[in-house]
PQR file with spaces between the fields and no chain letter, atoms N, CA, C, O and H, PARSE charges and radii, in Angstrom:
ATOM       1  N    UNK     1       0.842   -1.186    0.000 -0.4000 1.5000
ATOM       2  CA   UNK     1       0.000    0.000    0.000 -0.0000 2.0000
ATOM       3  C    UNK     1       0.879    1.239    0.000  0.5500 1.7000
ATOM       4  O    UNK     1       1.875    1.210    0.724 -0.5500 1.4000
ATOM       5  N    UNK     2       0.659    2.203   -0.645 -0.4000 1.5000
ATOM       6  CA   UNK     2       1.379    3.621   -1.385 -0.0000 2.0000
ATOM       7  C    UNK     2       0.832    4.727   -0.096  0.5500 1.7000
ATOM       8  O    UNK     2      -0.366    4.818    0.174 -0.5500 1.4000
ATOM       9  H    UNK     2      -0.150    2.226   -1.233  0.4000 1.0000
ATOM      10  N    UNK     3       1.991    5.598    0.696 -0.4000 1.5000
ATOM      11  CA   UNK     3       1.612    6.287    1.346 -0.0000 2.0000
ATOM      12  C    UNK     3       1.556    7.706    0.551  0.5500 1.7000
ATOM      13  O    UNK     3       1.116    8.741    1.052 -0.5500 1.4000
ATOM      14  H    UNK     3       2.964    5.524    0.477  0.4000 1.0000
ATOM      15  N    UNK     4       2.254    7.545   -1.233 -0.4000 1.5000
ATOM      16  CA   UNK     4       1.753    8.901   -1.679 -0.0000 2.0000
ATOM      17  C    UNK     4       0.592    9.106   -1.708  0.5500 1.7000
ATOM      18  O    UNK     4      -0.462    8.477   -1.805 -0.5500 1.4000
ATOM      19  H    UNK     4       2.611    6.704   -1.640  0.4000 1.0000
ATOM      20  N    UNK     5       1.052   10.413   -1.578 -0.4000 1.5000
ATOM      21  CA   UNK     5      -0.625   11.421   -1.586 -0.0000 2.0000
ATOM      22  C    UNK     5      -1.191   11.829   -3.190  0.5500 1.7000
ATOM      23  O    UNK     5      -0.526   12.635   -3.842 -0.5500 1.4000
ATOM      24  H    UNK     5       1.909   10.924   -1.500  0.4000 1.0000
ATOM      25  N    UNK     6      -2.066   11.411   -3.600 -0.4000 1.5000
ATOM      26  CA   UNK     6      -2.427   12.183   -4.948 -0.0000 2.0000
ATOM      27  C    UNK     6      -3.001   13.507   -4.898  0.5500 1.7000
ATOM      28  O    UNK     6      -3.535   13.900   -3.861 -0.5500 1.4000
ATOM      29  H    UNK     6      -2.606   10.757   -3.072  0.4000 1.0000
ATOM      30  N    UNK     7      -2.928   14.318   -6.066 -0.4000 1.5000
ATOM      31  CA   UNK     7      -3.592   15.433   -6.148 -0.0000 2.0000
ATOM      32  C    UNK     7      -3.645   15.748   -7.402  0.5500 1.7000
ATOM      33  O    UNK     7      -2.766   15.599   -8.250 -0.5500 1.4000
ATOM      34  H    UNK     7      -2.494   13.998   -6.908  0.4000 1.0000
ATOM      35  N    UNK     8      -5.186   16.397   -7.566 -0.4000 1.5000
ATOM      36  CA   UNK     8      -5.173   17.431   -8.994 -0.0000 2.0000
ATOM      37  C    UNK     8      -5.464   18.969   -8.345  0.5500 1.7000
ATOM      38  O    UNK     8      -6.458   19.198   -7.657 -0.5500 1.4000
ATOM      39  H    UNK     8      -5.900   16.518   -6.876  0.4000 1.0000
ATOM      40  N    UNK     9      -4.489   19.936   -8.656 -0.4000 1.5000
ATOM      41  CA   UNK     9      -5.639   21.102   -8.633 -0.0000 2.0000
ATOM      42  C    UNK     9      -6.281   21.346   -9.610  0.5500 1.7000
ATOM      43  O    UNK     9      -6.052   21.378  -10.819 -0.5500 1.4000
ATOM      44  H    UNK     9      -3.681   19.749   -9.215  0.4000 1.0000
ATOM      45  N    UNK    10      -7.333   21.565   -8.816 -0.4000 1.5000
ATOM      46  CA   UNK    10      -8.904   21.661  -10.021 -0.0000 2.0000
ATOM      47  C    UNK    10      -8.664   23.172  -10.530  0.5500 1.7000
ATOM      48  O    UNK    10      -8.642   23.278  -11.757 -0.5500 1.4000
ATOM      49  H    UNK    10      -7.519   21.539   -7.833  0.4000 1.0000
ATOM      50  N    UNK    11      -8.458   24.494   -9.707 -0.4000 1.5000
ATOM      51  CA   UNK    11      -8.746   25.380   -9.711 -0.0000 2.0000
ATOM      52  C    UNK    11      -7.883   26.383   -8.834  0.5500 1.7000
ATOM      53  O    UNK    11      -8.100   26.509   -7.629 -0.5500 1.4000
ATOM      54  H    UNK    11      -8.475   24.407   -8.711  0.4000 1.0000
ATOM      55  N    UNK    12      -6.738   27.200   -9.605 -0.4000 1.5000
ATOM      56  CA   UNK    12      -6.135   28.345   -8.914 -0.0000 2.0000
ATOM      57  C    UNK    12      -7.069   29.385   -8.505  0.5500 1.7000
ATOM      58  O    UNK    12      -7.685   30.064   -9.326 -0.5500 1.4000
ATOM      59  H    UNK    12      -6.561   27.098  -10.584  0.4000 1.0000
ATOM      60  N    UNK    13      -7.161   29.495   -7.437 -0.4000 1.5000
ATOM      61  CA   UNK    13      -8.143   30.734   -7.000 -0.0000 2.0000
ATOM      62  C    UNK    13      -7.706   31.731   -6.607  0.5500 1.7000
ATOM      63  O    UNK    13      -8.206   32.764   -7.052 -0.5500 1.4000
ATOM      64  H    UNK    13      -6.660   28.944   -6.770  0.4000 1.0000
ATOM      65  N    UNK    14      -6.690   31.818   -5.698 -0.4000 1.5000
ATOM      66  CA   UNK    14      -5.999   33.140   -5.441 -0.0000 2.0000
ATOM      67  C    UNK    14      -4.475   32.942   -4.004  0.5500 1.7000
ATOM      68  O    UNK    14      -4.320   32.058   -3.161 -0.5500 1.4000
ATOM      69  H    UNK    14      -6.284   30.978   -5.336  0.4000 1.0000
ATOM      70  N    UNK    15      -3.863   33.848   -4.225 -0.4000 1.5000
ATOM      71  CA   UNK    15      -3.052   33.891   -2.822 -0.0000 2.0000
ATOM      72  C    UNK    15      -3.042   34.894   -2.525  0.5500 1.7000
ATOM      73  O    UNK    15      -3.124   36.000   -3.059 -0.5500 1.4000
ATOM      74  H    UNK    15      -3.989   34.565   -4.910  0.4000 1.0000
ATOM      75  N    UNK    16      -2.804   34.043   -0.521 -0.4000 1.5000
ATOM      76  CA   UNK    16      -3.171   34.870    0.420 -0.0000 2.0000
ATOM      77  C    UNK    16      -1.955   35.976    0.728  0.5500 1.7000
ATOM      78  O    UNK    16      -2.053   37.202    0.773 -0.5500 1.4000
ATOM      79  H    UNK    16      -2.737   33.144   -0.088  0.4000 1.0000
ATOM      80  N    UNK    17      -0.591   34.999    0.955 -0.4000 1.5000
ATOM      81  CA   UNK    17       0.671   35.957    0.951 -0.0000 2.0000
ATOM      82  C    UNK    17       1.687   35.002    0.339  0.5500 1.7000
ATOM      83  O    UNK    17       1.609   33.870   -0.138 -0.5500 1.4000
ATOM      84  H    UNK    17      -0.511   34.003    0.918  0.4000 1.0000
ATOM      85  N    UNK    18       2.924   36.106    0.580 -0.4000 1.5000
ATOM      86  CA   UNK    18       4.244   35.472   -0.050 -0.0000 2.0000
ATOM      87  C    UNK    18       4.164   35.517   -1.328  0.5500 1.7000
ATOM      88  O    UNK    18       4.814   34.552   -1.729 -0.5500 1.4000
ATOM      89  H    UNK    18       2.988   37.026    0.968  0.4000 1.0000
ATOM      90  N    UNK    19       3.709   36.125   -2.266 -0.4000 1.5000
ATOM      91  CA   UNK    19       4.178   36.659   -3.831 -0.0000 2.0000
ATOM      92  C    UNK    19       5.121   36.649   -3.871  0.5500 1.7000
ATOM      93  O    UNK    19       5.562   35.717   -4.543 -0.5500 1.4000
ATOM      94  H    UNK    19       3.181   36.909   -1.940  0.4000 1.0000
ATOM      95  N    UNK    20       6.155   37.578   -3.252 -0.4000 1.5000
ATOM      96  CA   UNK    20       7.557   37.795   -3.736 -0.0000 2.0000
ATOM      97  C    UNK    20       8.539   36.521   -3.125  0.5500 1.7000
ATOM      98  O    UNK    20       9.767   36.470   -3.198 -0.5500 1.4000
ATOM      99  H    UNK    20       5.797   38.335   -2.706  0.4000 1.0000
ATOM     100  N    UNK    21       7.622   35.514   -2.502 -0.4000 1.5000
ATOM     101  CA   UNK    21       8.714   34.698   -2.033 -0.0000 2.0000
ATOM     102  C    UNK    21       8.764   33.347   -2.858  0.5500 1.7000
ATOM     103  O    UNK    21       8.311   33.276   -4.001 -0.5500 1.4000
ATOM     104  H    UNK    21       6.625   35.555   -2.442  0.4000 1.0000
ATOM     105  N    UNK    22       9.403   32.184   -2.135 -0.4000 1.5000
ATOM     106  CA   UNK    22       9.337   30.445   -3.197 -0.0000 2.0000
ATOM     107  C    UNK    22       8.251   30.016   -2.631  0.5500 1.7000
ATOM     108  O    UNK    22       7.655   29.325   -3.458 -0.5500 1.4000
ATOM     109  H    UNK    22       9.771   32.242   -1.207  0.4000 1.0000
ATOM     110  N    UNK    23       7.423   30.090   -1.190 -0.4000 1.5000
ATOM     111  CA   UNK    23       6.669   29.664   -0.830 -0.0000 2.0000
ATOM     112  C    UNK    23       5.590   30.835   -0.980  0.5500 1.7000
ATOM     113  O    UNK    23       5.717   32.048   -0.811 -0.5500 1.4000
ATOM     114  H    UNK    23       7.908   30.651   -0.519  0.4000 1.0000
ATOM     115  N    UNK    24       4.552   30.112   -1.332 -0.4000 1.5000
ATOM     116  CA   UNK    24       3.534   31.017   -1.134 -0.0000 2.0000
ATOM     117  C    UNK    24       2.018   30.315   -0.403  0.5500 1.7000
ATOM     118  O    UNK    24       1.731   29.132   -0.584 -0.5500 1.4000
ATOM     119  H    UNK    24       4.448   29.127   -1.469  0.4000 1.0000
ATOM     120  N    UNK    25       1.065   31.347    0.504 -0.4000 1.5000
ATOM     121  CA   UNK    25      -0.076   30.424    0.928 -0.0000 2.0000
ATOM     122  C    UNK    25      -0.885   30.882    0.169  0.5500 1.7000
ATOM     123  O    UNK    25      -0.987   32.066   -0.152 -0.5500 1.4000
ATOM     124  H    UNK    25       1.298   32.308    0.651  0.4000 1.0000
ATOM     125  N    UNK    26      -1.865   29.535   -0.370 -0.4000 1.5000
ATOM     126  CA   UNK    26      -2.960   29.739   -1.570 -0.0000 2.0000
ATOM     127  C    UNK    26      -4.037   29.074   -1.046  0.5500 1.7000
ATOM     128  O    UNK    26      -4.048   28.289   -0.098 -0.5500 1.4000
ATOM     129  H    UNK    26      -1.782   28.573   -0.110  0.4000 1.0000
ATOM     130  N    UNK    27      -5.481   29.670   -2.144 -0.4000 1.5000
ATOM     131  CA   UNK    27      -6.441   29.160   -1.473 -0.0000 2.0000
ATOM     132  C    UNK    27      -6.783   28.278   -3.541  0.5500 1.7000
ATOM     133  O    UNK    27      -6.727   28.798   -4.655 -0.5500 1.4000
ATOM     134  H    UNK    27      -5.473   30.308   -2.914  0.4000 1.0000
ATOM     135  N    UNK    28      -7.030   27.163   -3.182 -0.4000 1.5000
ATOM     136  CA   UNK    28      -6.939   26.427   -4.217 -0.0000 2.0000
ATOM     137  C    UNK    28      -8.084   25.501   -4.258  0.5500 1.7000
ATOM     138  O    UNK    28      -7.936   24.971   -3.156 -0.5500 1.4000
ATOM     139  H    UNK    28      -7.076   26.741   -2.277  0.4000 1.0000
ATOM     140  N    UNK    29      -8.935   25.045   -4.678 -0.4000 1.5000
ATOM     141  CA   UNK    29      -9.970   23.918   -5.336 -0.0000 2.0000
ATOM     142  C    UNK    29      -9.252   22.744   -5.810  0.5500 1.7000
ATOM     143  O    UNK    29      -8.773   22.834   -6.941 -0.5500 1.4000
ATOM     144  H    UNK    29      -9.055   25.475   -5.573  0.4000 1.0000
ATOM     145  N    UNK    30      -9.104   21.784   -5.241 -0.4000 1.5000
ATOM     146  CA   UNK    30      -8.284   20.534   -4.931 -0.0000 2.0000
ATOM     147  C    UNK    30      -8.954   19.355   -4.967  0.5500 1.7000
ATOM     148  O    UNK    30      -9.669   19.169   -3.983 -0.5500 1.4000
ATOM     149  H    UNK    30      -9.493   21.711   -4.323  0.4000 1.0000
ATOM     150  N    UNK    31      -8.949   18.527   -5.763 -0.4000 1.5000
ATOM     151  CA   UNK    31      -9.118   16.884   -5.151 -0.0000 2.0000
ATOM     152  C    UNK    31      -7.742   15.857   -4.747  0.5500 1.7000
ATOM     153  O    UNK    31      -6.700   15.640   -5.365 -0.5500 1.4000
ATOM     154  H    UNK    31      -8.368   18.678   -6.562  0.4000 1.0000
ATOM     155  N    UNK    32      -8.074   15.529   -3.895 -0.4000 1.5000
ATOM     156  CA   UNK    32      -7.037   15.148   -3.087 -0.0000 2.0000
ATOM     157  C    UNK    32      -7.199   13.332   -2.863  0.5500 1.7000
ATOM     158  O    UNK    32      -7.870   12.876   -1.938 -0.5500 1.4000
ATOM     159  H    UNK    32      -8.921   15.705   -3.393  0.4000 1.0000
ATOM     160  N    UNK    33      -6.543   12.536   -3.768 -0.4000 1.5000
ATOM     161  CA   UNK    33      -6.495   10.851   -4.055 -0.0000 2.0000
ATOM     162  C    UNK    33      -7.953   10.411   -4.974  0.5500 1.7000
ATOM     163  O    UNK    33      -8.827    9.606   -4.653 -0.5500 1.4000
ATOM     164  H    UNK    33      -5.998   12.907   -4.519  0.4000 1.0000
ATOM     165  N    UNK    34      -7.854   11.172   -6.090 -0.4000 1.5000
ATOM     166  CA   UNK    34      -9.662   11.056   -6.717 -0.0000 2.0000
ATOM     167  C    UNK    34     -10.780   11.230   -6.077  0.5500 1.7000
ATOM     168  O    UNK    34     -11.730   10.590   -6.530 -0.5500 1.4000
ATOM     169  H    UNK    34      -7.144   11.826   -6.351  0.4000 1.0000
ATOM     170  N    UNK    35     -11.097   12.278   -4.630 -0.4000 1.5000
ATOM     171  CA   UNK    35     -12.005   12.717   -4.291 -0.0000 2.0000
ATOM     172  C    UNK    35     -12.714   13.750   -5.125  0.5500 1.7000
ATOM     173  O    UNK    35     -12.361   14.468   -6.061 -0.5500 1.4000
ATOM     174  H    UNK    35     -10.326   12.798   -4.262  0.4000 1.0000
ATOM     175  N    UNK    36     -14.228   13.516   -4.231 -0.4000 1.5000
ATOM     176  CA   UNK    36     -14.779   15.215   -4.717 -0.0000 2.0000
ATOM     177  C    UNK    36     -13.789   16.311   -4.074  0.5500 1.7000
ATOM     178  O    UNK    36     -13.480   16.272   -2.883 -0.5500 1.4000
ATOM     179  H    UNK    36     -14.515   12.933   -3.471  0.4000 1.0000
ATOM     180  N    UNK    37     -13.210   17.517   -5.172 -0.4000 1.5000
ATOM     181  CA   UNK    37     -12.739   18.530   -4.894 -0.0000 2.0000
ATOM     182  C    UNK    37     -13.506   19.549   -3.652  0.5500 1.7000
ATOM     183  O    UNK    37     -14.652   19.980   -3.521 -0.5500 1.4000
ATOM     184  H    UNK    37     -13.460   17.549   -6.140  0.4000 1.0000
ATOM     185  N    UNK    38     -12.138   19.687   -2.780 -0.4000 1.5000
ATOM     186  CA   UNK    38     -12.219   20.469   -1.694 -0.0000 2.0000
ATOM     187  C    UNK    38     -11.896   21.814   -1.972  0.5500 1.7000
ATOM     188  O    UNK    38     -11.257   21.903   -3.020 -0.5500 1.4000
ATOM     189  H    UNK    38     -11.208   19.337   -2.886  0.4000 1.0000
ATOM     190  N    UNK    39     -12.120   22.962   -1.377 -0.4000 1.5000
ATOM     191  CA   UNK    39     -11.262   24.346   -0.924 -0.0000 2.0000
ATOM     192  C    UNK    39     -10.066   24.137   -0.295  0.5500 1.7000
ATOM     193  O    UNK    39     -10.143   23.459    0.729 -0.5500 1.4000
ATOM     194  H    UNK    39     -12.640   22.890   -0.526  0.4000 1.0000
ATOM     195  N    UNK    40      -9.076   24.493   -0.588 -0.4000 1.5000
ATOM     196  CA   UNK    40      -7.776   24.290    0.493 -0.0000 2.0000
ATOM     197  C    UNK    40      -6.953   25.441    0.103  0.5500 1.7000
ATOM     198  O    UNK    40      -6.738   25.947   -0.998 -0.5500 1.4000
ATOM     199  H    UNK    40      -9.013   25.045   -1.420  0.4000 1.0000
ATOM     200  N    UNK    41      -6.546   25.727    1.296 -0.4000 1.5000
ATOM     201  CA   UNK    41      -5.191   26.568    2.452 -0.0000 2.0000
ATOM     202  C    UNK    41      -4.317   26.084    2.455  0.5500 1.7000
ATOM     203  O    UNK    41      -4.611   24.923    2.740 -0.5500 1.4000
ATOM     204  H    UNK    41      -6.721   25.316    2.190  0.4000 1.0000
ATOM     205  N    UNK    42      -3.107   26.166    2.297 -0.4000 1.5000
ATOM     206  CA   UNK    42      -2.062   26.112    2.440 -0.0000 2.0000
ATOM     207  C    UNK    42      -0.938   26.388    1.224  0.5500 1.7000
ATOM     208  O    UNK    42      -0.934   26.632    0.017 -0.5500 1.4000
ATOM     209  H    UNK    42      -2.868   27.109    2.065  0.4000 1.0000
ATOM     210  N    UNK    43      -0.082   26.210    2.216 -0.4000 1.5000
ATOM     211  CA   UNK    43       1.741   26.974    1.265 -0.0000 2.0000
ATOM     212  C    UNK    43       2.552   26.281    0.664  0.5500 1.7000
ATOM     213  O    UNK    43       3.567   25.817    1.184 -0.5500 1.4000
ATOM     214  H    UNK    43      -0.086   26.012    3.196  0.4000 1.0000
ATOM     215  N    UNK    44       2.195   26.113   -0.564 -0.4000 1.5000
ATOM     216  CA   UNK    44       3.319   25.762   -2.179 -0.0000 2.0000
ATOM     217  C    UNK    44       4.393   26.245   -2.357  0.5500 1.7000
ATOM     218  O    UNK    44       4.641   27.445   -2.235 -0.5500 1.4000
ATOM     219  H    UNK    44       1.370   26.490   -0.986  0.4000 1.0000
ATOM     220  N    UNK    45       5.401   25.137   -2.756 -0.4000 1.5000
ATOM     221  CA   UNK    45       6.440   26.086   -3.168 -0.0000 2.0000
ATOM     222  C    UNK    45       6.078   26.393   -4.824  0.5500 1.7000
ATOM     223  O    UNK    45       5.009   26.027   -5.314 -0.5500 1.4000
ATOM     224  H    UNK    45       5.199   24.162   -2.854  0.4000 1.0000
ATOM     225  N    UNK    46       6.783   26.881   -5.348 -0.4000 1.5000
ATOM     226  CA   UNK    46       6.618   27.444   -6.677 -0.0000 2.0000
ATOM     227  C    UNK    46       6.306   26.600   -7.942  0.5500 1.7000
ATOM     228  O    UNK    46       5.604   26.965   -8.885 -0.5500 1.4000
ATOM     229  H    UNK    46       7.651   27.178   -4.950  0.4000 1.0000
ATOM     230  N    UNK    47       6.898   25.500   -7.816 -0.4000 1.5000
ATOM     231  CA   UNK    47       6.544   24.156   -8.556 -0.0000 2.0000
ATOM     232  C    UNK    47       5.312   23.678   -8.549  0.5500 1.7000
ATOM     233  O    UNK    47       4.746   23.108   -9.483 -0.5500 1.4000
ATOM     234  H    UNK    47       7.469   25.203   -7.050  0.4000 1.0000
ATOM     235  N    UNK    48       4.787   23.971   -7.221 -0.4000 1.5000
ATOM     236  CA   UNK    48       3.743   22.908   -6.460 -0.0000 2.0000
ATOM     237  C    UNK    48       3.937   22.007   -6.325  0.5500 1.7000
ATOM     238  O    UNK    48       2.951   21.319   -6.058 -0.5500 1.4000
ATOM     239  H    UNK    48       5.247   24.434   -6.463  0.4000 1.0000
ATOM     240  N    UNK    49       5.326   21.269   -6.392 -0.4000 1.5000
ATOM     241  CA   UNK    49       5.449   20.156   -6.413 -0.0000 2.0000
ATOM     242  C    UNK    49       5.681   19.551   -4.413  0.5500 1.7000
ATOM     243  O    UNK    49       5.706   18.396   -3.988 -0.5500 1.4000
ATOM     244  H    UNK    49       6.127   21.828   -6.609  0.4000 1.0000
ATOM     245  N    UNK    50       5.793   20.715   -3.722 -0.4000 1.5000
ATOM     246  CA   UNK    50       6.093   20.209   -2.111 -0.0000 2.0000
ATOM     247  C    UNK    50       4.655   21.461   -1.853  0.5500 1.7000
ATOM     248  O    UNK    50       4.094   22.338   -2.511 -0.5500 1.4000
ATOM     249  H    UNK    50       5.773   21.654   -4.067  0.4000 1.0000
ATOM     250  N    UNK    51       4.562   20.861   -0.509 -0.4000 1.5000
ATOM     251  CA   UNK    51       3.212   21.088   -0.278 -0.0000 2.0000
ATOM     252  C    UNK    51       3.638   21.571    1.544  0.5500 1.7000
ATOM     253  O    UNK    51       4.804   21.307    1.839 -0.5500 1.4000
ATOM     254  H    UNK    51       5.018   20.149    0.025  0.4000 1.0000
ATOM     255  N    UNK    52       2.867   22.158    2.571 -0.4000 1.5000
ATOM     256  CA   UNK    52       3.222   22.385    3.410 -0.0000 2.0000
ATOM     257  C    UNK    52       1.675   21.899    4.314  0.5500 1.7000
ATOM     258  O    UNK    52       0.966   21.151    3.641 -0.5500 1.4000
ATOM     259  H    UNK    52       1.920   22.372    2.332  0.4000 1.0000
ATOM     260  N    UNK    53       1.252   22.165    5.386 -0.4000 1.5000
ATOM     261  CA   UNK    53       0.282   21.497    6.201 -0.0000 2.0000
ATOM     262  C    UNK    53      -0.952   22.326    6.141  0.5500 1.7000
ATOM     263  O    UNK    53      -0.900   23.491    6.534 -0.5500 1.4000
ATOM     264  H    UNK    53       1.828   22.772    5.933  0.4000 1.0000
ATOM     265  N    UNK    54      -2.163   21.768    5.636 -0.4000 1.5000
ATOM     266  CA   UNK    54      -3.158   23.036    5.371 -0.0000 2.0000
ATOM     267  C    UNK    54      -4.341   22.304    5.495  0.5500 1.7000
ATOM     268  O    UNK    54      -4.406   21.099    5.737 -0.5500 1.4000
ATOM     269  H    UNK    54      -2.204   20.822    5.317  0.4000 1.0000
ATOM     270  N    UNK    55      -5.458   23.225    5.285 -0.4000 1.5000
ATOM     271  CA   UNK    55      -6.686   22.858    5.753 -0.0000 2.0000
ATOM     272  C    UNK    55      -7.762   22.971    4.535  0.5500 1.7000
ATOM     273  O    UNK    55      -7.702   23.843    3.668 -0.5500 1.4000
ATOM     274  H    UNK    55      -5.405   24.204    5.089  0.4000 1.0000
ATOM     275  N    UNK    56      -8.787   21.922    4.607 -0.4000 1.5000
ATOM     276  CA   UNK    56      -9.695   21.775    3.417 -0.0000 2.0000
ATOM     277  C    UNK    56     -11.087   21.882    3.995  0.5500 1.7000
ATOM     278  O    UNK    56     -11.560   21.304    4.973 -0.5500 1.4000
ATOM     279  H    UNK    56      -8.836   21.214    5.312  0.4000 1.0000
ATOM     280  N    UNK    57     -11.629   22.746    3.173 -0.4000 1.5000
ATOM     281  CA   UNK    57     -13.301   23.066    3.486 -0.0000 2.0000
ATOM     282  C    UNK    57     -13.844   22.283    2.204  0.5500 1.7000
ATOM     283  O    UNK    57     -13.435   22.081    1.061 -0.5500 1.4000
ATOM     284  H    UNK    57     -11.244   23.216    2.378  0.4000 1.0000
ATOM     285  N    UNK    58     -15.043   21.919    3.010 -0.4000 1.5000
ATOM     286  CA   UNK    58     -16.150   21.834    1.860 -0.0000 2.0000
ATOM     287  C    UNK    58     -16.478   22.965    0.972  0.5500 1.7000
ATOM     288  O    UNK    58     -15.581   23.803    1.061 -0.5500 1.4000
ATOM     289  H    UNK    58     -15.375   22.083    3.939  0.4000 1.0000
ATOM     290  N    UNK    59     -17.155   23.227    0.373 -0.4000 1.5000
ATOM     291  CA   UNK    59     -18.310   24.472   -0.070 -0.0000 2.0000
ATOM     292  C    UNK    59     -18.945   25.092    1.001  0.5500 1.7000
ATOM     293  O    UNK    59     -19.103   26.312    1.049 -0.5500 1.4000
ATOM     294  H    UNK    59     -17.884   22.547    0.300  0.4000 1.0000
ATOM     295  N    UNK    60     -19.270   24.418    1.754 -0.4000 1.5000
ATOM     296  CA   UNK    60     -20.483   25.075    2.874 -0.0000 2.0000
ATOM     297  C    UNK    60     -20.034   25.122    3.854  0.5500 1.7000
ATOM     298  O    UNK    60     -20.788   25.639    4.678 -0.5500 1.4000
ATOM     299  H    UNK    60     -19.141   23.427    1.715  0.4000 1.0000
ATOM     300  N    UNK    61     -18.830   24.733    4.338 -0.4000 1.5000
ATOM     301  CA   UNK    61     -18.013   25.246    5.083 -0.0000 2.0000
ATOM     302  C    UNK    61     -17.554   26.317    4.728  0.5500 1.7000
ATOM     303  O    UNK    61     -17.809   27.319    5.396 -0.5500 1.4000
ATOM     304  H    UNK    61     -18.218   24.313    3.668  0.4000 1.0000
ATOM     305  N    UNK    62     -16.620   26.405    3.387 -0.4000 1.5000
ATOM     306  CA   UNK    62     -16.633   27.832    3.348 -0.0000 2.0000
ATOM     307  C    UNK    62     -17.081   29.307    3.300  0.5500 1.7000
ATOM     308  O    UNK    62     -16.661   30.451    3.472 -0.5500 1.4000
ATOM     309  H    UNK    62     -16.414   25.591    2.844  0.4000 1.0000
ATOM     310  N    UNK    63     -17.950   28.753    3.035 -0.4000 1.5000
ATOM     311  CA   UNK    63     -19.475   29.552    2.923 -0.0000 2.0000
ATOM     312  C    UNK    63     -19.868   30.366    4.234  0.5500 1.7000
ATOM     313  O    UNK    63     -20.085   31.561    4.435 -0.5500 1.4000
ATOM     314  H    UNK    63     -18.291   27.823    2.895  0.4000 1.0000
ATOM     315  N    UNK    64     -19.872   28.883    5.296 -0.4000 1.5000
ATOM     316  CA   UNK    64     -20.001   29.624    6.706 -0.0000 2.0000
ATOM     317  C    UNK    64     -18.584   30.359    7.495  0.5500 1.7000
ATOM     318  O    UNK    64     -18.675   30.936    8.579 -0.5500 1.4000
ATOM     319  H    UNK    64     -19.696   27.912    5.133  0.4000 1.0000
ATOM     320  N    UNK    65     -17.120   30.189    6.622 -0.4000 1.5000
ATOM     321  CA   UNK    65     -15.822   30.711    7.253 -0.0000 2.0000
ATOM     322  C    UNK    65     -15.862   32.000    6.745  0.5500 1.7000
ATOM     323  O    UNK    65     -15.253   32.864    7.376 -0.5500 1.4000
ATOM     324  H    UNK    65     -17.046   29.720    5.742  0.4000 1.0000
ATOM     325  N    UNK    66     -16.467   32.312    5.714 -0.4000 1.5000
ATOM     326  CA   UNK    66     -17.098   33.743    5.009 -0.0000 2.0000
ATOM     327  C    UNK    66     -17.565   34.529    6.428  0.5500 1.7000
ATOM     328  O    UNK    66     -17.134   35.421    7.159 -0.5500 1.4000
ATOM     329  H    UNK    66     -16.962   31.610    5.202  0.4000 1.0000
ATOM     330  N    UNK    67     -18.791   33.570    6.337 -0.4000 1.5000
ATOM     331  CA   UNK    67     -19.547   34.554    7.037 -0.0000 2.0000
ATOM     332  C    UNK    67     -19.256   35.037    8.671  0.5500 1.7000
ATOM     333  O    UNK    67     -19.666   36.018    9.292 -0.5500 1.4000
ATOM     334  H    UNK    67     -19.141   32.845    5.743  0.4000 1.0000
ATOM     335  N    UNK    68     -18.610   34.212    8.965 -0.4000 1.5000
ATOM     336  CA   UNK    68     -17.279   34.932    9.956 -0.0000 2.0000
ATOM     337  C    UNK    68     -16.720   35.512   10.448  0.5500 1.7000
ATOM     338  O    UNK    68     -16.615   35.965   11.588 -0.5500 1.4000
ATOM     339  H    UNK    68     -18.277   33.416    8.460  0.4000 1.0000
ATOM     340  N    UNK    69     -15.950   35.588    8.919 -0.4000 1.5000
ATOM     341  CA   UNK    69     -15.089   36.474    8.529 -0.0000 2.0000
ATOM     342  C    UNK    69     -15.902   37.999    8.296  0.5500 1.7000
ATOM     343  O    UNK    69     -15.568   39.160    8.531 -0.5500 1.4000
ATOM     344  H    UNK    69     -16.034   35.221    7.993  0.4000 1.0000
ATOM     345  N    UNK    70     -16.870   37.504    7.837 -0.4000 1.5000
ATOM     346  CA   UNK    70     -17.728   39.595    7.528 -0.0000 2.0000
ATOM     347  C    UNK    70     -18.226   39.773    8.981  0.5500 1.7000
ATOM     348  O    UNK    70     -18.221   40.964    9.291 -0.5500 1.4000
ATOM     349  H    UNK    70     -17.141   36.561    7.646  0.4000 1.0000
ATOM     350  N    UNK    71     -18.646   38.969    9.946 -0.4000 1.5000
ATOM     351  CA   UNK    71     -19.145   39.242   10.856 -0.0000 2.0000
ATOM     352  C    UNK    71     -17.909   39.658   12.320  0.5500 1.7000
ATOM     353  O    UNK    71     -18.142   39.757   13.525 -0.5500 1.4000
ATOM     354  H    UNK    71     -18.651   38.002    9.694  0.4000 1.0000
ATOM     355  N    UNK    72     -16.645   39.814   11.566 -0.4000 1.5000
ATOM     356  CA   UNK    72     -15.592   40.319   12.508 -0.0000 2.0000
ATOM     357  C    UNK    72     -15.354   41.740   11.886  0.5500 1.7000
ATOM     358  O    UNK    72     -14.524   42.465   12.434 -0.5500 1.4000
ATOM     359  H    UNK    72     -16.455   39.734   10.587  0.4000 1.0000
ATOM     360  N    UNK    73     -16.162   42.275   10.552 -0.4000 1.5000
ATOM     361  CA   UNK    73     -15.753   43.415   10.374 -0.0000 2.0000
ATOM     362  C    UNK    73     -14.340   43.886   10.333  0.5500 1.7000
ATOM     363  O    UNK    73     -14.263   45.083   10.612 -0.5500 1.4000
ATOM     364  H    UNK    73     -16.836   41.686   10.106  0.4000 1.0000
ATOM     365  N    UNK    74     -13.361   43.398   10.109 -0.4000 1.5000
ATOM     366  CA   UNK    74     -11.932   43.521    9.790 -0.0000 2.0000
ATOM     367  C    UNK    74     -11.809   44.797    8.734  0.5500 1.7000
ATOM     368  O    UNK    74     -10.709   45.131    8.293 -0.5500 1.4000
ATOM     369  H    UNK    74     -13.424   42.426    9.883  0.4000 1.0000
């Protein structure tokens, strides 16, 4: 049994920081070992080929990390 991890990104969506650096944290549309595609957080290096420790929402999770987020008024 294979402890690699598969992945497609489905969908570049945007980053959060680190432009000018090799790592950067992104928020990306991911399936992760032929799943339904998740939302995910976390920091790529430039390749994408190394990956760093991050977190995956559903849709409706994110949906409710939105609403959150507007309801802290930042």
């Amino acid at each position: 049994m294979s402890n690699e991890i598969k992945y497609e990104v489905i969908e570049k969506i945007g980053v959060i920081s680190g432009v000018d650096k090799k790592w950067q944290k992104e928020l990306n549309l991911i399936s992760w070992n032929g799943r339904e595609p998740k939302y995910d957080i976390r920091d790529w290096d430039s390749s994408h080929e190394k990956m760093g420790k991050g977190v995956t929402f559903t849709r409706d999770e994110l949906k409710r990390l939105r609403d959150i987020l507007i309801d802290l008024e930042l």
